[in-house]
Backbone bond lengths (Angstrom), bond angles and torsions (degrees), N, CA, C in turn:
res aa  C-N    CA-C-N  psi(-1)  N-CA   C-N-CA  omega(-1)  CA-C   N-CA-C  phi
1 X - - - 1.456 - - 1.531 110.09 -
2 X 1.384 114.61 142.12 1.549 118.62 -178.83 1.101 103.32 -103.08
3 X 1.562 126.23 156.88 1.129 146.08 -171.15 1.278 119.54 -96.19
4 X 1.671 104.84 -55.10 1.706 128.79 -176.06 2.024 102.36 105.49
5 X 1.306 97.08 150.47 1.900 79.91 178.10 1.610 96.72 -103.02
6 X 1.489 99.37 126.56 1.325 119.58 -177.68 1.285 104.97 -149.06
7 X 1.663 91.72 163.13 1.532 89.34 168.15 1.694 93.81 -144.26
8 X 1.657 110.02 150.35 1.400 115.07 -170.22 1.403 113.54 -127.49
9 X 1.483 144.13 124.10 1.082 129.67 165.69 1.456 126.64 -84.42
10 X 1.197 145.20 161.46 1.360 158.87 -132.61 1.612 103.64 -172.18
11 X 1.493 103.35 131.43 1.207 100.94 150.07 1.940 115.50 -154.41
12 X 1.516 111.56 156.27 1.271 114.71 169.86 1.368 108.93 -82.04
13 X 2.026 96.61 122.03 1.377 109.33 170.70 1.415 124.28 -39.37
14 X 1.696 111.23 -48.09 1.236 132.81 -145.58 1.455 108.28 -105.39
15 X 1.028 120.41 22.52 1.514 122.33 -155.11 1.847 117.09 179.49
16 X 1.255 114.85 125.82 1.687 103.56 -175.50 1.633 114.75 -70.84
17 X 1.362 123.08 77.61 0.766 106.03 -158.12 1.621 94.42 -148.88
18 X 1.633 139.87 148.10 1.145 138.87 -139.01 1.004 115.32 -160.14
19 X 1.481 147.21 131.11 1.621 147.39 -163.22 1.543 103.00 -156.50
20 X 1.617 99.13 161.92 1.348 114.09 -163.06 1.771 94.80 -158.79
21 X 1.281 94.96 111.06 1.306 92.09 171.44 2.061 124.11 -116.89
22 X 1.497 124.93 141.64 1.577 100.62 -139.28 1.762 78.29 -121.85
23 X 0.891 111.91 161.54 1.980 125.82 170.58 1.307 110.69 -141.72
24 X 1.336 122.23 104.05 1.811 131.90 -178.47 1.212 97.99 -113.40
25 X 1.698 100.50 106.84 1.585 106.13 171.28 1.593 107.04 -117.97
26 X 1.367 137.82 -83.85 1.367 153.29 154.56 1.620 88.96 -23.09
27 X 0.967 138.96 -74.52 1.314 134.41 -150.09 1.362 101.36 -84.32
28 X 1.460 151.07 -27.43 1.255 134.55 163.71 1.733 115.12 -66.81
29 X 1.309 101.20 -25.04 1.716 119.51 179.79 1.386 100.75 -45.97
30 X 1.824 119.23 -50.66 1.268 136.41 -130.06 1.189 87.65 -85.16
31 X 1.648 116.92 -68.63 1.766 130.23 175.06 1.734 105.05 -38.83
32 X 1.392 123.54 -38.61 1.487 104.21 176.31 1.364 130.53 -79.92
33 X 1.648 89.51 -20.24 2.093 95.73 -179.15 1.840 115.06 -73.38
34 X 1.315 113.63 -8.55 1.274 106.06 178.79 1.662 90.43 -117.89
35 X 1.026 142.96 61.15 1.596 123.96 137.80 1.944 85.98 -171.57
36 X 1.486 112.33 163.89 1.497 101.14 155.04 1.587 120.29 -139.13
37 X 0.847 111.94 122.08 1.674 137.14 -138.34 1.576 97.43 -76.19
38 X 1.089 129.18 161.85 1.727 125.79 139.02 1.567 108.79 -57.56
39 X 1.556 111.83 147.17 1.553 97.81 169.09 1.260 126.38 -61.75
40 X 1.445 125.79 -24.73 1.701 121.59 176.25 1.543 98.70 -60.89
41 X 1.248 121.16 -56.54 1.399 124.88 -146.33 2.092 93.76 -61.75
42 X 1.253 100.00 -50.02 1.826 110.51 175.76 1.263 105.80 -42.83
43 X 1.337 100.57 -66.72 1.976 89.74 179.39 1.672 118.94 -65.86
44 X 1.055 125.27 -38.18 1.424 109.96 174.78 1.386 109.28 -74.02
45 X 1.420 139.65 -7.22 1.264 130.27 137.35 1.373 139.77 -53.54
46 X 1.078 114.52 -50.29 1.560 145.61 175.36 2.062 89.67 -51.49
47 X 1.853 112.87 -75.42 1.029 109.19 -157.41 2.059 109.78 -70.90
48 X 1.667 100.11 -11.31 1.661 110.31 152.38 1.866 137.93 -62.42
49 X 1.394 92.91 -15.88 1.491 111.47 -179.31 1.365 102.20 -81.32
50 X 1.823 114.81 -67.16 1.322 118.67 -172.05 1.669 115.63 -64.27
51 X 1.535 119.65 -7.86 1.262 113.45 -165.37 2.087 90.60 -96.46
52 X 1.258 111.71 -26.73 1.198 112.11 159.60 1.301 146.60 -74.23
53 X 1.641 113.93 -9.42 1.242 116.93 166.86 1.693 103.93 -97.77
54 X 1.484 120.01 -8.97 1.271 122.42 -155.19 2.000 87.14 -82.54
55 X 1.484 108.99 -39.58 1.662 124.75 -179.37 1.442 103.33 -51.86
56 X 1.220 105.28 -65.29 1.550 138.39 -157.25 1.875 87.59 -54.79
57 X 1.181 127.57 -60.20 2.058 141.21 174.52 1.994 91.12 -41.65
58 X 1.256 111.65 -32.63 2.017 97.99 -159.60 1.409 105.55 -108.51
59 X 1.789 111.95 11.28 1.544 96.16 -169.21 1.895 82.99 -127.31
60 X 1.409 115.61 153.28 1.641 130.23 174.14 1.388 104.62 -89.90
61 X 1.236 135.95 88.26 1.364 123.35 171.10 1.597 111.13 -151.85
62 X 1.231 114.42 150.01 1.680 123.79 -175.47 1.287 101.76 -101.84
63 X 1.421 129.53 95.92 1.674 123.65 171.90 1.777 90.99 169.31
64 X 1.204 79.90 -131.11 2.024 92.10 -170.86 1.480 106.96 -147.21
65 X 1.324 111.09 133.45 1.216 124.14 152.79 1.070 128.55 -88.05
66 X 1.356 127.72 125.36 1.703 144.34 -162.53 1.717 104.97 -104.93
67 X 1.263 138.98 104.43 1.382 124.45 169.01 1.818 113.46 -104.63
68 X 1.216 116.93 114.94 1.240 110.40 -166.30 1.910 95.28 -124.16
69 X 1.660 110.23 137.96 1.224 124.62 142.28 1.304 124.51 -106.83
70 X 1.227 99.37 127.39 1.382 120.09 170.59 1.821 118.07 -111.50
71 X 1.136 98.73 145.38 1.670 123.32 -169.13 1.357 120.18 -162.60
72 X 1.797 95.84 150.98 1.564 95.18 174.43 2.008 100.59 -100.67
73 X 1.289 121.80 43.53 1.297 102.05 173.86 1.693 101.17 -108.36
74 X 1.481 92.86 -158.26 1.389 102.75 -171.76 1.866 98.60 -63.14
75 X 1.356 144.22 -45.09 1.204 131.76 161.78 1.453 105.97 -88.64
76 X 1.943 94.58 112.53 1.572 97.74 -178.59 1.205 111.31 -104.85
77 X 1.266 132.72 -3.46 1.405 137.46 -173.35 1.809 121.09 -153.56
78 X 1.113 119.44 119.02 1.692 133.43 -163.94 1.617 96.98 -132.71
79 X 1.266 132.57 136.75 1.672 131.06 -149.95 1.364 95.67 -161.18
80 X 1.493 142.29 63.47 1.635 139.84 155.81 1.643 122.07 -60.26
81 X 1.322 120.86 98.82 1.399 101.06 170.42 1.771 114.53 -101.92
82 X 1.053 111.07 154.18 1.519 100.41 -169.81 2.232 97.35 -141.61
83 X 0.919 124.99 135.06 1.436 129.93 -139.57 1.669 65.68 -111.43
84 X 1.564 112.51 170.78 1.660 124.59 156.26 1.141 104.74 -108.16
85 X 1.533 125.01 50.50 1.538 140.24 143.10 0.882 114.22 -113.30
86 X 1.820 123.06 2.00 1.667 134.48 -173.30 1.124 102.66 49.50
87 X 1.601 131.16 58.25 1.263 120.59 137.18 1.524 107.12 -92.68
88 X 1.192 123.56 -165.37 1.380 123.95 -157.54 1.802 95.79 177.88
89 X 1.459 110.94 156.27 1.299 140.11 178.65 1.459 107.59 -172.70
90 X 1.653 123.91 155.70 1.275 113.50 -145.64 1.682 78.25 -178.31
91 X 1.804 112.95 125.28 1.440 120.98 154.58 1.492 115.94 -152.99
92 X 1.664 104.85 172.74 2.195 87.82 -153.99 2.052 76.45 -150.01
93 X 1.079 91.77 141.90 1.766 102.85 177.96 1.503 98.28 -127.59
94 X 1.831 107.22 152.79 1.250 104.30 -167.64 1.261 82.48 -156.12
95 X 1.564 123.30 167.16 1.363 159.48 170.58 1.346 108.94 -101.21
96 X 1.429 120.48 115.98 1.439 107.36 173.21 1.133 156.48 -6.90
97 X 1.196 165.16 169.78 1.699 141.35 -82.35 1.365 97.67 -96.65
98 X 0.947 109.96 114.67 1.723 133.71 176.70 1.715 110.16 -77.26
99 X 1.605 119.09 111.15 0.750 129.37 -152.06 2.205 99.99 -95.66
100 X 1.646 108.40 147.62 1.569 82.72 179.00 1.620 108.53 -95.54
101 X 1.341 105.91 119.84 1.121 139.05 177.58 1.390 160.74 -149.21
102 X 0.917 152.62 102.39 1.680 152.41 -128.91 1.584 105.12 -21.81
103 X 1.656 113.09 128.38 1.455 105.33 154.94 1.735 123.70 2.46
104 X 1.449 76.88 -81.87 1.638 87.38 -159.20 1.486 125.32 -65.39
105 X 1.374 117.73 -6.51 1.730 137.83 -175.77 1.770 86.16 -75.88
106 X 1.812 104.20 -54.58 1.629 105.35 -154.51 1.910 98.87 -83.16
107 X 0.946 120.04 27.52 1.722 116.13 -164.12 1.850 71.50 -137.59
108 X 0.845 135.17 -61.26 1.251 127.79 -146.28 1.334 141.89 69.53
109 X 1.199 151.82 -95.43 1.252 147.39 135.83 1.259 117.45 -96.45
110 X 1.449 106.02 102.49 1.674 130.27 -153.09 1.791 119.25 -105.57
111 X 0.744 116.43 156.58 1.418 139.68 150.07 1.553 121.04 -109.26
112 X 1.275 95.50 147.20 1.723 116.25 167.65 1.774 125.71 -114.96
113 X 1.203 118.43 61.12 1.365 78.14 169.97 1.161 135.65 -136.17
114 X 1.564 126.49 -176.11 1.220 129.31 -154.74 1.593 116.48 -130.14
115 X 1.257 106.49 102.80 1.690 115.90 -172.30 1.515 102.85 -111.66
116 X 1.180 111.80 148.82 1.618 165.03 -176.93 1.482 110.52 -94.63
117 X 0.998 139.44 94.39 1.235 117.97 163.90 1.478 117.45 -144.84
118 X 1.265 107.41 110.52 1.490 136.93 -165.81 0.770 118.21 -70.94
119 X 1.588 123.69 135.51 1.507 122.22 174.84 1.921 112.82 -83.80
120 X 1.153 109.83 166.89 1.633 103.86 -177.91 1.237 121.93 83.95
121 X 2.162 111.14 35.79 1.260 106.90 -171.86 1.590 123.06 46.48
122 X 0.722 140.08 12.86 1.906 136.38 131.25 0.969 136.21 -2.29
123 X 1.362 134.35 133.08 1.338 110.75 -177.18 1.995 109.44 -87.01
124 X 1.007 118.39 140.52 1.506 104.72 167.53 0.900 147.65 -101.96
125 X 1.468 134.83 163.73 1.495 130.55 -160.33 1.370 127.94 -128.04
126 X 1.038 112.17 146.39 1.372 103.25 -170.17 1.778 105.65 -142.81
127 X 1.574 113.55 140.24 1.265 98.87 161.44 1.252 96.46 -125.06
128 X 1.590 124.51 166.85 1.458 141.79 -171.22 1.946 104.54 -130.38
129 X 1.053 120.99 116.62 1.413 110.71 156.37 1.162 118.63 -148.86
130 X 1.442 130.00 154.99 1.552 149.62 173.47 1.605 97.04 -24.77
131 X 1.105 104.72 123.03 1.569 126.94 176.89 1.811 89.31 -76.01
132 X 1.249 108.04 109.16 1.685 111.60 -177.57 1.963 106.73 -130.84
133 X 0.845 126.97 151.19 1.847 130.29 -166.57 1.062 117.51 92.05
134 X 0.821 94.22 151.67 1.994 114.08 -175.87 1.671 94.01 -86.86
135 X 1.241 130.39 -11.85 1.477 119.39 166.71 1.584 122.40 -144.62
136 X 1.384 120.90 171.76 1.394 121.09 176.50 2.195 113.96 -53.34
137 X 1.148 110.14 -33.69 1.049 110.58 162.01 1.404 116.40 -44.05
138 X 1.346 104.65 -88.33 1.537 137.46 178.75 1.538 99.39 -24.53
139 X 1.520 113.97 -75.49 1.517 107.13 174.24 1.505 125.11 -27.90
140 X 1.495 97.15 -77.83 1.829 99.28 177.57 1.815 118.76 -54.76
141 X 1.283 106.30 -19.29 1.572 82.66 171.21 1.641 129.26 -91.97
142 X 1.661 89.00 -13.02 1.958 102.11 150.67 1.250 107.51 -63.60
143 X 1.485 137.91 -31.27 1.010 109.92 176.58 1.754 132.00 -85.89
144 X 1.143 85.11 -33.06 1.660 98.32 171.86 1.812 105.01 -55.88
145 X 1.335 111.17 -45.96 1.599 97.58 167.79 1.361 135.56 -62.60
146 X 1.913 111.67 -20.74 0.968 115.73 178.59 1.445 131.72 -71.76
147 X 1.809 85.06 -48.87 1.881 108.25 -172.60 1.704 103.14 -107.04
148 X 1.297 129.44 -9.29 1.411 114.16 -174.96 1.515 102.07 -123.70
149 X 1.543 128.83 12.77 0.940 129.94 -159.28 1.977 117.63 -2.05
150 X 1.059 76.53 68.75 1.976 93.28 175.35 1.603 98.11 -127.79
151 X 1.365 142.04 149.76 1.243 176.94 118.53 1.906 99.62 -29.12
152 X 0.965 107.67 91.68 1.316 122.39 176.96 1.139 131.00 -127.12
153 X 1.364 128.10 99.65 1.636 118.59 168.17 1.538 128.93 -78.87
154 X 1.172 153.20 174.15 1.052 154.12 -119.42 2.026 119.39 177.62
155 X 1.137 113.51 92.89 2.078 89.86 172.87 1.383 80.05 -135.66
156 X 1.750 99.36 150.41 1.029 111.28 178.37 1.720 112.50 -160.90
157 X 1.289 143.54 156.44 1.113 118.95 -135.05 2.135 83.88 177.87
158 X 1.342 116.49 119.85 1.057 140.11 142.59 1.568 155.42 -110.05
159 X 0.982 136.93 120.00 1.603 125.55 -178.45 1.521 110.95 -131.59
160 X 1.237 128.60 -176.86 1.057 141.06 -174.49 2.063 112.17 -20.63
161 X 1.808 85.26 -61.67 1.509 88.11 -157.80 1.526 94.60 -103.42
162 X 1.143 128.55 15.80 1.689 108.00 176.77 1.715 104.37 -171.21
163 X 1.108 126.27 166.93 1.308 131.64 161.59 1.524 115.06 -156.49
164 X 1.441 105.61 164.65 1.494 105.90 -132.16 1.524 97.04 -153.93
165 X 1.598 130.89 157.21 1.248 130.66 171.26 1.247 121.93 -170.50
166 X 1.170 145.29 156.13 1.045 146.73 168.12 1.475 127.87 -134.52
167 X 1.528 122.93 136.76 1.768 116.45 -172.46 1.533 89.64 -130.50
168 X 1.310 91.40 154.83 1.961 134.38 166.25 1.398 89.02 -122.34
169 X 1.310 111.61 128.59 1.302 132.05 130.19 1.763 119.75 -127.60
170 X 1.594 84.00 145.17 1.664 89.68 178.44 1.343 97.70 -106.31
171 X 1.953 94.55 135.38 1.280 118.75 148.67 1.466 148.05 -82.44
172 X 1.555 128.16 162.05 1.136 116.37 -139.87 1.869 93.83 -76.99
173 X 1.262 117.26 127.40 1.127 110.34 166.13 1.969 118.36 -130.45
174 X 1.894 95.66 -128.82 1.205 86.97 161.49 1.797 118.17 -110.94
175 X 1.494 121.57 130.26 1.777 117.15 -146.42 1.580 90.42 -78.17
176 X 1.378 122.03 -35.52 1.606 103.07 -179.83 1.705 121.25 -70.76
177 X 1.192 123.69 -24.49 1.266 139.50 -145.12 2.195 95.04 -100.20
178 X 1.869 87.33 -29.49 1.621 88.74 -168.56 1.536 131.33 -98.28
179 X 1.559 81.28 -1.31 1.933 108.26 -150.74 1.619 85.89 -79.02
180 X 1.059 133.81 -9.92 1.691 112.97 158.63 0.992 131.80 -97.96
181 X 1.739 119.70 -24.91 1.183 130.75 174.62 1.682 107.17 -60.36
182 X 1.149 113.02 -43.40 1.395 125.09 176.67 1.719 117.47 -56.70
183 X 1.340 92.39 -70.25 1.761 93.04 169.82 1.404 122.27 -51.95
184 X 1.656 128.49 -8.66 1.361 122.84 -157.81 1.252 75.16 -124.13
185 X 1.538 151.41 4.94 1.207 131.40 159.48 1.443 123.80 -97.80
186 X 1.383 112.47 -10.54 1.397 147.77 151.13 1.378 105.63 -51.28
187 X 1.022 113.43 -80.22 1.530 128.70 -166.53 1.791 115.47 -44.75
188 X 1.344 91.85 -38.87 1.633 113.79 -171.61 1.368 91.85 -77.21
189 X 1.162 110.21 -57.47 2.161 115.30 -172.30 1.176 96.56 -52.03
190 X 1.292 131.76 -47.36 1.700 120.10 -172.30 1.670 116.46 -76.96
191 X 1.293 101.12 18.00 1.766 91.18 172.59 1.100 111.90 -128.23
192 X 1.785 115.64 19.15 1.479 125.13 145.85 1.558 118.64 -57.70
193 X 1.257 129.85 138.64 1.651 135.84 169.29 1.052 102.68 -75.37
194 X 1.279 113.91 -163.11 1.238 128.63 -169.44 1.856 108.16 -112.08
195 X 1.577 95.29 -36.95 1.252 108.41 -174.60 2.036 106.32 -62.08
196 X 1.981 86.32 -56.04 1.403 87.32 161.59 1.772 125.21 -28.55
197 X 1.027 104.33 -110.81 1.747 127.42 148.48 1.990 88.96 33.34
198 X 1.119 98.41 -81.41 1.444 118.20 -167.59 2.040 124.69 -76.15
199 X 1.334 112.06 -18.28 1.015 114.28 -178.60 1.815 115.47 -120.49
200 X 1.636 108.94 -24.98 1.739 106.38 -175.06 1.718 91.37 -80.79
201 X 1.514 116.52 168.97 1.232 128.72 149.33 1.668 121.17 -62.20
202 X 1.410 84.51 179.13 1.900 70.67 175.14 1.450 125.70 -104.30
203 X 1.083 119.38 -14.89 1.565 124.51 142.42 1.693 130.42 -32.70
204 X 1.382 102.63 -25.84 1.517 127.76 179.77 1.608 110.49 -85.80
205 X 1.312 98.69 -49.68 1.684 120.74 -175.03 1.619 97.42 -59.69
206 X 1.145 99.11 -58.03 1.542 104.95 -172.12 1.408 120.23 -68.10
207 X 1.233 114.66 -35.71 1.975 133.32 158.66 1.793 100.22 -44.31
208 X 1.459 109.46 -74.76 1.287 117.63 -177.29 1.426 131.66 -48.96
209 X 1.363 106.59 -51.36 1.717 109.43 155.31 1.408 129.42 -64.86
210 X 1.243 125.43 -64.27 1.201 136.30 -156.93 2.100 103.76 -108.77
211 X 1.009 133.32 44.21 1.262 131.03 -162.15 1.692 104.74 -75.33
212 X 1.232 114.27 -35.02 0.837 129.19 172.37 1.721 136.41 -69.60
213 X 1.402 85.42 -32.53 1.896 83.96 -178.51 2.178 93.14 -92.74
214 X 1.582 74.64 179.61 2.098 88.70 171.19 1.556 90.82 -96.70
215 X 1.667 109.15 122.95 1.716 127.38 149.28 1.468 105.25 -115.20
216 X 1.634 105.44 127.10 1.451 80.95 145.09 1.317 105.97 -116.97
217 X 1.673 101.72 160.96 1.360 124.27 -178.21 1.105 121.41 -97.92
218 X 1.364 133.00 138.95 1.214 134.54 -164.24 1.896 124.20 -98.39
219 X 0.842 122.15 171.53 1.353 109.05 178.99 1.662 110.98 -75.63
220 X 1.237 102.88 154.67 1.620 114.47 -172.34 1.602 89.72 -84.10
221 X 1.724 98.81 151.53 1.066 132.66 -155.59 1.628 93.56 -121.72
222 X 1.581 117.89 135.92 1.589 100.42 158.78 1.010 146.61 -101.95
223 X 1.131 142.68 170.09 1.802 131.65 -174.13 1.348 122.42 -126.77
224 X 1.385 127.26 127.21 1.058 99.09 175.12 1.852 114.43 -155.15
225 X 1.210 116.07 160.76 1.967 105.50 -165.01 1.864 89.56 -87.24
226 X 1.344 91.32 145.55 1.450 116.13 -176.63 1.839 99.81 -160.07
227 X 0.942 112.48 144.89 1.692 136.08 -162.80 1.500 96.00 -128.12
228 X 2.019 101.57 112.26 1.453 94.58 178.71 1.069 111.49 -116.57
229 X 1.641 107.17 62.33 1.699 115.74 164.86 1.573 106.17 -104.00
230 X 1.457 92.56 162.19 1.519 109.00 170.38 1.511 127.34 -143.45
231 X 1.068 107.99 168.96 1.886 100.31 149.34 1.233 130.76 -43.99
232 X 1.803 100.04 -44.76 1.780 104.66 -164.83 1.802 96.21 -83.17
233 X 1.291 113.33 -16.07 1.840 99.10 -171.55 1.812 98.94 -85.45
234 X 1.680 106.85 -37.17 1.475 93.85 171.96 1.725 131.87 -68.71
235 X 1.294 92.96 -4.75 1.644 95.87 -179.40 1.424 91.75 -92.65
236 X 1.266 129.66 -53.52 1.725 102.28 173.32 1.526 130.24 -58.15
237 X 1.543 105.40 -2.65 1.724 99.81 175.93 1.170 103.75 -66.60
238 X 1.731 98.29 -49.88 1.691 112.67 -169.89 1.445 116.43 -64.23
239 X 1.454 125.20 -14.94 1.377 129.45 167.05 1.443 110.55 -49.56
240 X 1.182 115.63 -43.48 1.118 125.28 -115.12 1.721 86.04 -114.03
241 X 1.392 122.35 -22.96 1.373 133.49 179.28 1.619 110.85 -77.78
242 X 1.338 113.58 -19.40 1.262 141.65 176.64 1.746 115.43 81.79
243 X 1.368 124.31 173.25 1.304 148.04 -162.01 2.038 96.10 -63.73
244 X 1.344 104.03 -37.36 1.795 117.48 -171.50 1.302 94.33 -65.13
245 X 1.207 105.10 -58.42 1.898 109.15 -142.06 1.911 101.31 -81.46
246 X 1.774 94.38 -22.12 1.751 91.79 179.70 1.765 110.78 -83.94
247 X 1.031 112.96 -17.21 1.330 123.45 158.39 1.416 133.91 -67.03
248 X 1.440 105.73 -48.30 1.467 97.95 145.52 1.214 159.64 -45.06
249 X 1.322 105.46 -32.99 1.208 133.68 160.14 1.833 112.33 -61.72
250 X 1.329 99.32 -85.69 1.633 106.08 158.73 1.458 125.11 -13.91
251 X 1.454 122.13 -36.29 1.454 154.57 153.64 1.707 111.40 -34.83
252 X 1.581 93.41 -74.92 1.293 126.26 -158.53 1.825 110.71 -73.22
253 X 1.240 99.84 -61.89 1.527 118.74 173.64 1.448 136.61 -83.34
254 X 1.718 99.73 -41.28 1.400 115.59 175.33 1.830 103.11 89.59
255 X 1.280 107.97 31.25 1.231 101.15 178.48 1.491 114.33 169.67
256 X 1.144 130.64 127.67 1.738 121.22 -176.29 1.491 114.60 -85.66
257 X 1.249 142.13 87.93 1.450 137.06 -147.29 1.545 101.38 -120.16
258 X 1.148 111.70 107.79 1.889 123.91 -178.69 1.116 115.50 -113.55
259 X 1.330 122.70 106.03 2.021 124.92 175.19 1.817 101.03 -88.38
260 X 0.916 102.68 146.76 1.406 132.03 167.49 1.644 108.72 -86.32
261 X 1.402 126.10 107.72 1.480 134.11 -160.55 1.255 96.38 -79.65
262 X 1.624 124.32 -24.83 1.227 133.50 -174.44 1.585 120.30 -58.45
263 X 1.118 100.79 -71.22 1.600 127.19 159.10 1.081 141.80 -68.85
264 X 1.423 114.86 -66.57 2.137 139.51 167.81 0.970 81.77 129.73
265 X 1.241 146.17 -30.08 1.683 126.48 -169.60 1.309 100.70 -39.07
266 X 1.813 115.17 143.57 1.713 124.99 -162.06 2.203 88.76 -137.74
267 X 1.105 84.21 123.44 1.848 106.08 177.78 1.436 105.34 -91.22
268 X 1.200 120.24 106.25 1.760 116.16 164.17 1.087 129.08 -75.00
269 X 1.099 132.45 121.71 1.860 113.62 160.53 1.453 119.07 -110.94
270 X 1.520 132.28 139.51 0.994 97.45 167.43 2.190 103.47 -117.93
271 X 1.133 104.23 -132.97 1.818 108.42 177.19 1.018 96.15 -54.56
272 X 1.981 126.19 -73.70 1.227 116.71 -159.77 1.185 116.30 -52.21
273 X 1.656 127.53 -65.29 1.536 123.14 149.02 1.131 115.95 28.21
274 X 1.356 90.91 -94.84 1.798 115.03 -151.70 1.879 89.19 -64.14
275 X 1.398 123.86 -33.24 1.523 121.81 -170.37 1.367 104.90 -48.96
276 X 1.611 107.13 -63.63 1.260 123.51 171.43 1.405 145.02 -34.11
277 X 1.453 100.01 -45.94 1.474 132.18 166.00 1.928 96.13 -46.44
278 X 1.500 125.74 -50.77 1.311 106.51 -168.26 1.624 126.78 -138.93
279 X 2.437 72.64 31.28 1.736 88.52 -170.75 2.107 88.60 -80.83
280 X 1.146 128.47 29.26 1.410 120.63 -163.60 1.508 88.52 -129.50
281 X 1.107 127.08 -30.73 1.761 123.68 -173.14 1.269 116.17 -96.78
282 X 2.051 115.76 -0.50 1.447 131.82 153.87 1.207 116.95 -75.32
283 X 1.169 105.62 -58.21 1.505 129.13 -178.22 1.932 120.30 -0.30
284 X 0.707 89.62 -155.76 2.149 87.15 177.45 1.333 98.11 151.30
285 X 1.434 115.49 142.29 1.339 128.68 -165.74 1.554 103.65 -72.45
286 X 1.182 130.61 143.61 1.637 130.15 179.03 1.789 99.57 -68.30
287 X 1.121 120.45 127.27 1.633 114.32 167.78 1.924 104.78 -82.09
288 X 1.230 80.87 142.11 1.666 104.16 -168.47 1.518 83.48 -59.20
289 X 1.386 116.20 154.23 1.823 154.59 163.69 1.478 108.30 -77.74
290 X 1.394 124.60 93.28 1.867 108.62 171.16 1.539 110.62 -90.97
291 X 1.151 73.91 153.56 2.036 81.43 -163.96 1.562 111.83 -106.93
């Protein structure tokens, strides 16, 4: 059964308390048709996508959020970007045969972090912390305790054809008055499966857990993979390598040729190209003719 890629917000009437539940179908498809993963590395990707659009639903910002782990283990690198137009792109590099085993064994001595970066000249942000849990859950809700000091739970759940997630976070309210409403919304979220998680809608999810309390549910949101490379961002990489080093190349190869790991999209350059590239940073204004 398909889901659709959406994402939906939720909240308890009766209680400060807030959910987001995410469905990556078409768009997890997209991230698998251009590379093919080990299965560990897929699912801790897959359950890295939904934990990034689930972030991407609780924060106000116009640009993109980047969530990257880094490690020296056998998976040393995992790369989610997720736009606040909910597009999304997502790639994971590994060192030979990737064993199935806890997050943190296959990350090794890790990093987490989580950048902001705004369109409209902005300043940007970033937080960094100790890659900590035995899973993609586990991690992000160390982090949410660390850097957002918010109380956040986390399930999340990928396979072949889809991946999937869901968050609670508690809001700031009153802590004596809430500390059950909270734990009993906890309690209920953890007796979702996995299979669940990934195959009911969210009208179902929310029936099945919570039948009992008042949610309302919000309208579904859509999702979808989009790649925000170009020509014009690779010609400023190559600016930026300078007039020597793109010539060298040109030298060497006979051509400046850049793939996007994201996508496969492949950038050509050739002489004229590369001429072009820095016949604009020679340049000099024409002085006006007096007559």
């Amino acid at each position: 059964m398909t889901t659709g890629d959406s994402l939906q917000r939720f909240i308890f009437e009766n209680a400060p308390i807030r959910g987001e539940i995410v469905h990556l179908d078409a768009t997890w498809q997209a991230v698998l048709e251009r590379r093919d993963y080990p299965p560990r590395v897929r699912d801790i990707l897959g359950e890295l996508m939904a934990a990034a659009a689930l972030l991407t639903s609780t924060l106000k910002f116009d640009g993109r959020l980047i969530m990257q782990v880094q490690g020296n283990g056998p998976v040393n690198l995992l790369v989610v970007e997720c736009t606040s137009d909910r597009t999304m792109r997502a790639i994971a590099q590994w060192n030979g045969a990737v064993p199935d085993a806890p997050l943190s064994e296959l990350v090794g001595d890790g990093r987490l972090a989580v950048t902001i970066d705004p369109q409209k000249g902005r300043e940007r942000y970033q937080a960094i912390v100790n890659l900590e849990g035995l899973t993609v859950a586990e991690a992000f809700e160390n982090y949410f305790a660390r850097s957002e000091q918010l109380a956040t739970r986390l399930w999340l759940a990928s396979d072949p054809n889809q991946a999937a997630g869901m968050l609670l976070q508690r809001l700031p309210g009153d802590p004596q008055l809430d500390d059950d409403a909270w734990n009993r919304a906890v309690h209920l979220g953890s007796t979702i499966t996995r299979e669940e998680l990934l195959a009911l809608p969210v009208p179902e999810i929310i029936r099945r857990l919570y039948h009992e309390e008042d949610i309302r549910l919000f309208s579904r949101a859509p999702v979808s993979f989009r790649c925000s490379c170009s020509r014009d961002r690779v010609e400023s990489v190559l600016r930026m390598l300078g007039h020597g080093e793109i010539h060298s190349i040109l030298a060497e190869q006979g051509a400046v040729r850049v793939d996007c790991e994201f996508c496969g999209s492949r950038y050509e350059f050739d002489r004229i190209d590369a001429e072009q590239l820095f016949a604009s940073l020679h340049s000099t204004p024409a002085t006006p003719t007096r007559h």
